[in-house]
N, C-alpha and C positions, 0 to 999 in steps of 0.2 A: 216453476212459474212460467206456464208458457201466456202468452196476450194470443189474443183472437184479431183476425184480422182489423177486425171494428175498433179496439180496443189499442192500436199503436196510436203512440202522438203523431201530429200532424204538422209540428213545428218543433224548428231546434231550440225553442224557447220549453216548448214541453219534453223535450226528450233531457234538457237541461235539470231537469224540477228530479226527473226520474231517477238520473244518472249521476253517480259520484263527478266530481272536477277529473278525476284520472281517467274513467269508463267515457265520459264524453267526449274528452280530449282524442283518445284512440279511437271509441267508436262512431262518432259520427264526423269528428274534425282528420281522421285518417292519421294520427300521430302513432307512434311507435313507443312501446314501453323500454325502458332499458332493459339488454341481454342478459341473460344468469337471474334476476330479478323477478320474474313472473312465477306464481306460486305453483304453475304444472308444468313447468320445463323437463321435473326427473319424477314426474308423477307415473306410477304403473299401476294404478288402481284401474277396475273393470267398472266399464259403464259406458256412459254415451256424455259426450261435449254437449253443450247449446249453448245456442247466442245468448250472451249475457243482457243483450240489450230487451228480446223477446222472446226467448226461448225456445227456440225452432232449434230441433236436433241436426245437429251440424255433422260430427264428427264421431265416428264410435272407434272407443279406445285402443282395439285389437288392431290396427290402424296406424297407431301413435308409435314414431321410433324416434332411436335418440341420436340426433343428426351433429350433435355437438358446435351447433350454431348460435344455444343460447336463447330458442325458444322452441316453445314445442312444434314439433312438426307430424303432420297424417301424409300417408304417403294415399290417403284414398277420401274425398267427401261422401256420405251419404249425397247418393244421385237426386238433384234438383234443387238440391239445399244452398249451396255456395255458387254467387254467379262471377264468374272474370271477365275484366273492365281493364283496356291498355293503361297504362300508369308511366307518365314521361316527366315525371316530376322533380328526379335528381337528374335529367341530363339522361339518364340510360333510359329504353327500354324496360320496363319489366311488366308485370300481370299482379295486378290488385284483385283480392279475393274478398268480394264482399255477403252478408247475410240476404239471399233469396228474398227472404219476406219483411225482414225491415231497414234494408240497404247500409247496415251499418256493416263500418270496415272493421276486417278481420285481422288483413295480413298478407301476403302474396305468397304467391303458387311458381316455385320453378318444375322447369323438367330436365333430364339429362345429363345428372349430376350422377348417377350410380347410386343413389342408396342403398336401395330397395329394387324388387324386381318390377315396382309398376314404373319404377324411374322418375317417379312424382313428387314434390316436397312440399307442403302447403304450408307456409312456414307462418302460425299464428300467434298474436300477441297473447296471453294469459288473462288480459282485465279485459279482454273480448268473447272468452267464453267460460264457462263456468260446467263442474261437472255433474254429474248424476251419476251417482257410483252404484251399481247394480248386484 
């Protein structure tokens, strides 16, 4: 289910109607799901991520490593999907990674940890995207 640009709510009172109490909470209130919790944390199924809020393809699976952080993490976004927004909300620094086309939040983006060779970690909540298994 992707929405058309025409077709997203216009108010968090409609994105409320749309959205489970747990999906709104994370995706447009910016909360966090609890770690180990999220149903694609150990998921290695092929296909492509989207935003569960409006289904813009986010993240494709070949992508997806397991960072042992307790949520899933892509070490790479499909280019123009995910935009990052400073985030100084616990006191630190960090980088908020929200949905391109319907601004709802994802999850944050570190760099410089070693994972991976792109050294990228997009570290996303589970009840923020949803998969399309191919």
């Amino acid at each position: 289910m992707s929405l058309d640009d025409n077709e997203l709510p216009q108010t968090e009172d409609e994105w409320r109607v749309r959205l489970t109490p747990e999906e709104f909470h994370v995706l447009r209130e910016a909360g966090t799901e609890r770690p180990w919790t999220g149903e694609y944390v150990d998921t290695k199924t092929a296909g492509v991520y989207n935003c569960r809020a409006c289904g813009l393809e986010l993240f494709a699976s070949d992508t997806k490593f397991d960072s042992h952080c307790g949520w899933p993490s892509f070490d790479d976004a499909i280019p123009g999907r995910v935009k990052e927004i400073e985030d100084r909300s616990l006191g630190a620094v960090r980088t908020e990674i929200r949905c391109a086309r319907c601004d709802s939040h994802l999850g944050h983006v570190f760099h410089g940890e070693g994972f991976t060779p792109k050294d990228t970690r997009h570290c996303v909540n589970s009840v923020s995207i949803r998969l399309e298994p191919r």
